[in-house]
C-alpha positions in Angstrom: 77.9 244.9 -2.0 78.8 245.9 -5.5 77.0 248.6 -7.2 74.6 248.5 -9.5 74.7 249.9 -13.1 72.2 251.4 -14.9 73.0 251.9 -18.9 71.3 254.0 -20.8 72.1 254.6 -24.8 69.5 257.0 -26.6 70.1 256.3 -30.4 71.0 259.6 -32.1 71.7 261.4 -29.7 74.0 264.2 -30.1 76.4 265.8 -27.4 75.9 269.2 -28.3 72.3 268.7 -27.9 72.3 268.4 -24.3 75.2 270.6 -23.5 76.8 273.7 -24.5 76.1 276.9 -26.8 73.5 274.7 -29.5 71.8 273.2 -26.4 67.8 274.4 -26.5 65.8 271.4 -25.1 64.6 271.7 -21.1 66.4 268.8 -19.8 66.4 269.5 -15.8 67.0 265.8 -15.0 69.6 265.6 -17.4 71.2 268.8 -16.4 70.9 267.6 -12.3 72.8 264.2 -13.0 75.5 266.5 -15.2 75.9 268.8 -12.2 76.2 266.2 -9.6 78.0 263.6 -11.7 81.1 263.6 -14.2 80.3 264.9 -18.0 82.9 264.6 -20.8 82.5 266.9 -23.4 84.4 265.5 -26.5 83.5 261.7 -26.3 83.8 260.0 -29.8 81.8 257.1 -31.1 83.3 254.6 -33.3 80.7 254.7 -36.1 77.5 256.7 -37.7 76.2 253.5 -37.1 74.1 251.1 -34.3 76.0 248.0 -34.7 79.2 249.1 -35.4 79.5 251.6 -32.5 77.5 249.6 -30.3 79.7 246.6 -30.6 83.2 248.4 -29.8 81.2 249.9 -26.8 80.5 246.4 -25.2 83.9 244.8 -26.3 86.2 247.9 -26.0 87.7 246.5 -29.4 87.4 248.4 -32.7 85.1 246.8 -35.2 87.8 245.4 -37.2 88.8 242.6 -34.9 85.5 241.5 -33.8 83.3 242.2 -37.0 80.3 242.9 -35.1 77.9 245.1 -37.0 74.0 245.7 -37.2 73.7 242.7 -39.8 76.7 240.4 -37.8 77.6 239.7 -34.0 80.5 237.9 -33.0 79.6 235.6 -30.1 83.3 234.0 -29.4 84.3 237.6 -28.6 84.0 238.6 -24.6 81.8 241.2 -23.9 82.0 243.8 -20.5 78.3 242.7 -19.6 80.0 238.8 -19.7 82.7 239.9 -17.1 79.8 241.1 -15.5 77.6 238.3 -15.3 80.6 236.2 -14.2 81.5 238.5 -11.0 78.0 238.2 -9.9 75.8 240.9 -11.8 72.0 240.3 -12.6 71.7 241.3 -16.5 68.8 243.0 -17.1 67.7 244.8 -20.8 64.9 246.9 -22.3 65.9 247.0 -26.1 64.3 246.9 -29.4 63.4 243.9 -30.9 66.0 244.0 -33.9 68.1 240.9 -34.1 71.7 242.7 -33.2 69.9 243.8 -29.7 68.6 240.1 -29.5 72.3 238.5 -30.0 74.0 241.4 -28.0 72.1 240.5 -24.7 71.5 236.8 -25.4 73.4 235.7 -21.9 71.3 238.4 -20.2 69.2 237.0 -17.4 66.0 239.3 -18.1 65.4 240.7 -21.3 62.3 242.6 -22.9 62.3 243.7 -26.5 60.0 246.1 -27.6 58.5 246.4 -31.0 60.9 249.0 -33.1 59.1 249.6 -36.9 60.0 253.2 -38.5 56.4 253.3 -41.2 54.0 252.3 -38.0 53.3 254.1 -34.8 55.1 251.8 -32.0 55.0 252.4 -28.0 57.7 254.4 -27.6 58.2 255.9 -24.0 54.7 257.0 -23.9 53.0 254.3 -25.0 54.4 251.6 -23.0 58.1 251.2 -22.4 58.6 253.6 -19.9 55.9 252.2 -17.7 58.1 248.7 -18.0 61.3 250.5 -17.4 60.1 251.7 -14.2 58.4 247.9 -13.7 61.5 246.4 -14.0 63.6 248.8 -11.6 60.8 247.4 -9.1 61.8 243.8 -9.9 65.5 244.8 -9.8 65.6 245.8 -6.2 65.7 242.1 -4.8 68.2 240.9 -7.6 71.6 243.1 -6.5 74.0 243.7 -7.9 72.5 244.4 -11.1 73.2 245.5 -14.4 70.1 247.1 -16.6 71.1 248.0 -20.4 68.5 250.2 -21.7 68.4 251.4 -25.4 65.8 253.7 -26.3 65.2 254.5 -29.8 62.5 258.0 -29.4 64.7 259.8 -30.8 65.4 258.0 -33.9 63.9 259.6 -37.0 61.4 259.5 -38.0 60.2 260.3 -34.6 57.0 260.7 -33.5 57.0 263.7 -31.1 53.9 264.1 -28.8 51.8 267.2 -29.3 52.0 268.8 -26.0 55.8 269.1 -26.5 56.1 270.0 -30.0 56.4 273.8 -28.8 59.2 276.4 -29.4 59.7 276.5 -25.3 60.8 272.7 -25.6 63.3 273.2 -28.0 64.6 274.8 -31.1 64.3 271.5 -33.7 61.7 269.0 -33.1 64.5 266.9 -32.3 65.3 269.2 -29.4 61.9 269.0 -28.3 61.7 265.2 -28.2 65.1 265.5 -25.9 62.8 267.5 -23.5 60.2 264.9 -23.6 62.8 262.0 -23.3 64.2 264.0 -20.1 60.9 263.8 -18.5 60.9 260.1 -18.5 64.5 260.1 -16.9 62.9 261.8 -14.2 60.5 259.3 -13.5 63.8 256.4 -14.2 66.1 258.4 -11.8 63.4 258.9 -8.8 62.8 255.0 -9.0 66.5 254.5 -8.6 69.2 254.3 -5.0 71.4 256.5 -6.8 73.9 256.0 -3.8 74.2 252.7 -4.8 74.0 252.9 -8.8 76.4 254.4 -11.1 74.3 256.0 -14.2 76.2 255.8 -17.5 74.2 258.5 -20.1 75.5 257.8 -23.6 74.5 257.3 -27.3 75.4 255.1 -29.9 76.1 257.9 -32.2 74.8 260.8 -33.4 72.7 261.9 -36.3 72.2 265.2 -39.2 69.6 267.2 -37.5 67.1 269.0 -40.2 67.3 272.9 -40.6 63.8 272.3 -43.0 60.8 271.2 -42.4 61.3 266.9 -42.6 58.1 266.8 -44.9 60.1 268.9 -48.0 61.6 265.8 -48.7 59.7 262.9 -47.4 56.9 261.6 -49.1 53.5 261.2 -46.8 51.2 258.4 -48.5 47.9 259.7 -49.1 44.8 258.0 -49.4 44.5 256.5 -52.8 47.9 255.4 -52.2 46.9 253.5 -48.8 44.3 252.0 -50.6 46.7 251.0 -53.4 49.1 249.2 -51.0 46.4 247.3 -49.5 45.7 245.7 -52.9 49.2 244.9 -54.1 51.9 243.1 -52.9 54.4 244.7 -50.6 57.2 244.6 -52.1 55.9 246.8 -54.8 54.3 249.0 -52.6 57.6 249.4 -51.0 59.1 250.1 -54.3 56.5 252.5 -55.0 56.6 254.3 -52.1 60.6 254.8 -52.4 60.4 255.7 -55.7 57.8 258.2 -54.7 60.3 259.8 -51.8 63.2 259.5 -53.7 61.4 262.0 -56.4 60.4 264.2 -53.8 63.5 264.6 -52.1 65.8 264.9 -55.1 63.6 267.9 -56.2 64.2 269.4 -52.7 67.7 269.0 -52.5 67.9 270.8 -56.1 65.8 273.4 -54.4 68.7 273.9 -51.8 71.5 273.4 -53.6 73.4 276.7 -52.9 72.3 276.8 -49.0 75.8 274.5 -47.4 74.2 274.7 -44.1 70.8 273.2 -45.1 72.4 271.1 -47.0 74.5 269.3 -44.6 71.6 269.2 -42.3 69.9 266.7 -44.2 72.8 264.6 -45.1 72.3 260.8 -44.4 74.4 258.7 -41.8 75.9 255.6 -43.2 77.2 257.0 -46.4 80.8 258.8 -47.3 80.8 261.6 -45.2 81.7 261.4 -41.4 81.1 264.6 -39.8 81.3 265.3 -35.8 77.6 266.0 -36.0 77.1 261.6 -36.2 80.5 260.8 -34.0 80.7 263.3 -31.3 77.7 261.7 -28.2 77.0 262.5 -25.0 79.2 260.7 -22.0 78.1 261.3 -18.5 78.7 259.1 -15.2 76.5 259.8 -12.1 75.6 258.3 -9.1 77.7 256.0 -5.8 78.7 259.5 -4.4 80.7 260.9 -7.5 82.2 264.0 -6.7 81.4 266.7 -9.3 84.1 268.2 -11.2 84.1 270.4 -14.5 83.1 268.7 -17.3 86.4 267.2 -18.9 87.5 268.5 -22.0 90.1 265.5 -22.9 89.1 263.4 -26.3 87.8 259.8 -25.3 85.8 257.3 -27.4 83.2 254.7 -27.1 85.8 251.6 -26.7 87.0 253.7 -23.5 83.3 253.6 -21.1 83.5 249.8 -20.4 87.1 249.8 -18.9 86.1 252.8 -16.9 82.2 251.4 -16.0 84.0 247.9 -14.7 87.1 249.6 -13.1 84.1 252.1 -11.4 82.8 249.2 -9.5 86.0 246.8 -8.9 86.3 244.6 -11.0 90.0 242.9 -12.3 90.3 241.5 -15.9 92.2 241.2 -18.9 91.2 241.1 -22.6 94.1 240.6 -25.0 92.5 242.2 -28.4 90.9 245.3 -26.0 91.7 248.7 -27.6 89.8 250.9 -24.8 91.0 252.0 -21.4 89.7 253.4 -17.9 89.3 256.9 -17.7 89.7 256.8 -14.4 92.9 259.1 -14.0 90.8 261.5 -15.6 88.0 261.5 -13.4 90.4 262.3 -10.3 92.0 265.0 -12.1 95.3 263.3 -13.3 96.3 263.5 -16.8 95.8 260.7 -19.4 98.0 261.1 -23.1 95.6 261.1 -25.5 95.0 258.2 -27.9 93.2 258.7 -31.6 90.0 257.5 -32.2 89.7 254.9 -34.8 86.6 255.7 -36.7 84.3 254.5 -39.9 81.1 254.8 -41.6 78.1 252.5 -41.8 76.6 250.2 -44.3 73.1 251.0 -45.6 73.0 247.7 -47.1 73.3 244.1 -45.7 76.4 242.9 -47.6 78.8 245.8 -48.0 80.7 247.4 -45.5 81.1 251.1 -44.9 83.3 252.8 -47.6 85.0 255.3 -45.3 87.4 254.7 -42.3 89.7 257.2 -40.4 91.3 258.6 -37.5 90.3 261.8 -35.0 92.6 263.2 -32.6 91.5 266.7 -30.3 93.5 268.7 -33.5 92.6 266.5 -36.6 90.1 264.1 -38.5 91.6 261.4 -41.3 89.2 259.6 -43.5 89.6 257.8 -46.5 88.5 254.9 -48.2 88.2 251.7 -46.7 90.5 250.0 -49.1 92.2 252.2 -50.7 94.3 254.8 -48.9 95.1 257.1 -52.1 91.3 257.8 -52.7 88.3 260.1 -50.7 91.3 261.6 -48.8 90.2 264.2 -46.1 92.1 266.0 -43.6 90.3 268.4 -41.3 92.1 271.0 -38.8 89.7 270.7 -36.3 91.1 273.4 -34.0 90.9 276.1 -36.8 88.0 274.6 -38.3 85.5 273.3 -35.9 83.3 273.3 -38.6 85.1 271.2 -40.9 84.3 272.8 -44.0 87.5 272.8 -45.1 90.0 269.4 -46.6 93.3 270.6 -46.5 94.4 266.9 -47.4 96.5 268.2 -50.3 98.6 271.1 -49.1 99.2 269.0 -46.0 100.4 265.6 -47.4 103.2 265.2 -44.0 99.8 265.7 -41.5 98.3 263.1 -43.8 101.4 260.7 -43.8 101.6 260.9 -40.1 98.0 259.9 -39.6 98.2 257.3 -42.2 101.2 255.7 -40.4 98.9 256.0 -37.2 96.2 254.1 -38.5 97.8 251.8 -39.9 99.2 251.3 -36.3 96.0 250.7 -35.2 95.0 248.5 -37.3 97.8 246.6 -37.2 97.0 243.5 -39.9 94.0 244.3 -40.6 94.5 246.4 -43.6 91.4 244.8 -45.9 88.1 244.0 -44.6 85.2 242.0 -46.2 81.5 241.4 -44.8 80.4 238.2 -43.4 78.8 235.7 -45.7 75.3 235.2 -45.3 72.7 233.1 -46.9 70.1 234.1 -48.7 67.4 234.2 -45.4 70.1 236.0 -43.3 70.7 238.6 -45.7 66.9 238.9 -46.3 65.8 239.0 -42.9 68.5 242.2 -42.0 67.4 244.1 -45.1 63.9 244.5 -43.3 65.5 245.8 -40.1 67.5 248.0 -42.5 64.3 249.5 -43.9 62.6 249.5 -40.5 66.0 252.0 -39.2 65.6 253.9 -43.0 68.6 252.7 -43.8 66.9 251.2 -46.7 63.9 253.1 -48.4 
């Protein structure tokens, strides 16, 4: 018998988080698989953003050769839960109801979608979805092998902590704290699961800017007369309104904060022109089917990487001709692996452009520039002398540059311009809501 996988991604979640000096939240059924399993501490996402990152996770292709994104998904491209499926798997989901979750898992054989809406108090863990969760790994037991993908989006600002964990002892940041509460729920997952017979993949779909202020400086909270206001006028004023409001409010904070770098890269926004570790470096951890427990491995891997490894875990044989990722098997039994760079790019926060900035990060540097034109937004970070990277040393290094030039342009082979899909008018309209529901859009 083949053994089953259980996926889990928690959106925005950050590696450091959960591991390490800046680690704060109690996460003891985090920390139990970590011990017990195999943790990799410099894994690499492909993008700040869902789509993008999510959709070089299931292929194992960069995004440029498939064009899957939040607002596009690509359904003559193979997928790892496909070669599933076709060696015998059960596909099972739990995934917010947004139409790139609905298209990713479409050939799934159980699906449940759960209401995801940033401005209106949804289920959550709490209110529902764990309870299902723990339903489903019921119904799961007389449908092996099986493969459950779950995506959970608590963490995903804004979040809505519950009180009894929004205390110092859970955590440092509010988003620490809501780890803690997420941990207790995996817990409840984990007890519910033959962990002899399921390999647990823990990973993110990238990471995020975590606050050093207090969220409400620079978010407007409607008050009364306004809530009164949108009731009587049409939303898409009200929504104007309302961004218009926030955009004020924030603006004057960020003036307010100007000469404080720290606080100010705190409250930077994903999906724009900067691509900091703090959004790409997530959480990679394999557990379960008797893994034997080794230090956590310090080798650079990336999200295109955990498919090869998840299918190769269980024994499975295949070929993909356009597949960028590999196994990381050789590195879980303590053999070398030569490193390959991580291609990497930025978001879009709106439905018809495509992110501005694209680059490369090896264990010693990060390259970004712009998308479609490689003499402008050039940065070159030294990542082993500045973790940090507060420093672009682009211009007194222009051979480092040239060198990682010439390797992206490897990568990407012919595809040296990109341009979004076309969409019509009630496509393009329908993914600007989801957009506003992530805050993408205000």
């Amino acid at each position: 018998m083949k053994s089953n996988i259980l996926f889990l991604t928690i959106d925005s979640l950050r590696a450091d988080r959960i591991y390490g000096k800046n680690k704060s939240a109690k996460i003891p059924n985090i920390e139990k698989l970590i011990n017990s399993g195999i943790f990799f501490e410099q894994a690499i996402s492909t993008s700040d953003s869902t789509g993008i990152s999510l959709g070089s996770l299931f292929t194992g292709c960069y995004p440029f050769k498939t064009n899957i994104s939040l607002t596009f998904f690509n359904d003559d491209v193979i997928t790892h839960s496909d070669i599933l499926k076709k060696n015998g798997y059960f596909l099972c989901s739990t995934s917010p109801d947004l139409s790139f979750f609905k298209k990713l898992t479409n050939k799934f054989d159980l699906k449940d979608f759960y209401v995801y809406d940033k401005r209106d108090d949804w289920v959550q863990l709490a209110g529902g979805i764990g309870k299902k969760i723990l339903q489903t790994l019921e119904l799961l037991k007389n449908q092996e092998p099986w493969f459950y993908f779950i995506h959970l989006m608590d963490l995903h600002q804004p979040f809505y902590l519950p009180e009894e964990f929004d205390q110092s002892k859970y955590g440092i940041t509010r988003y620490d704290r809501m780890i803690s509460y997420i941990d207790t729920w995996f817990g409840k997952i984990f007890e519910n699961t033959d962990l002899k017979n399921t390999l647990v993949v823990i990973s993110s779909d990238h990471g995020d800017y975590i606050p050093l202020v207090n969220e409400d400086n620079f978010s407007y909270k409607p008050n009364k007369v306004f809530k009164k206001l949108k009731k009587a006028i049409p939303i898409k004023i009200s929504d104007k309104i309302l961004s218009a409001l926030q955009e004020e409010k924030k603006k004057k904070f960020m003036g307010s904060i100007k000469n404080d770098e720290k606080k100010l890269r705190s409250v930077l926004s994903r999906a724009t022109d900067s691509l900091y570790d703090e959004t790409l470096q997530i959480p990679l951890l394999f557990s379960g089917c008797d893994l034997k427990h080794h230090k956590p491995i310090l080798d650079m891997v990336r999200h295109v990487d955990i498919f090869p490894t998840v299918i190769d875990m269980v024994g499975i044989e295949y070929s993909i001709d356009i597949l960028d990722g590999r196994s990381l098997i050789p590195l879980i039994n303590n053999n070398s692996l030569i490193e390959e760079p991580a291609y990497i790019e930025t978001g879009s926060r709106t439905a018809k452009d495509m992110g501005r900035i694209i680059g490369i990060r090896t264990t010693n540097y990060k390259y970004l520039r712009s998308r479609n034109d490689l003499t402008k937004n050039v940065t070159l970070y030294d990542l082993k002398n500045d973790p940090g990277e507060t420093k672009n040393i682009a211009h007194s290094n222009k051979q480092i540059v040239n060198d990682m030039e010439c390797t992206l342009q490897k990568i990407r082979g012919d595809y040296t311009m990109d341009s979004p899909i076309e969409m019509t008018k009630e496509e393009n309209e329908k993914i600007e809501k989801e957009l506003k529901k992530l805050g993408y859009i205000e």
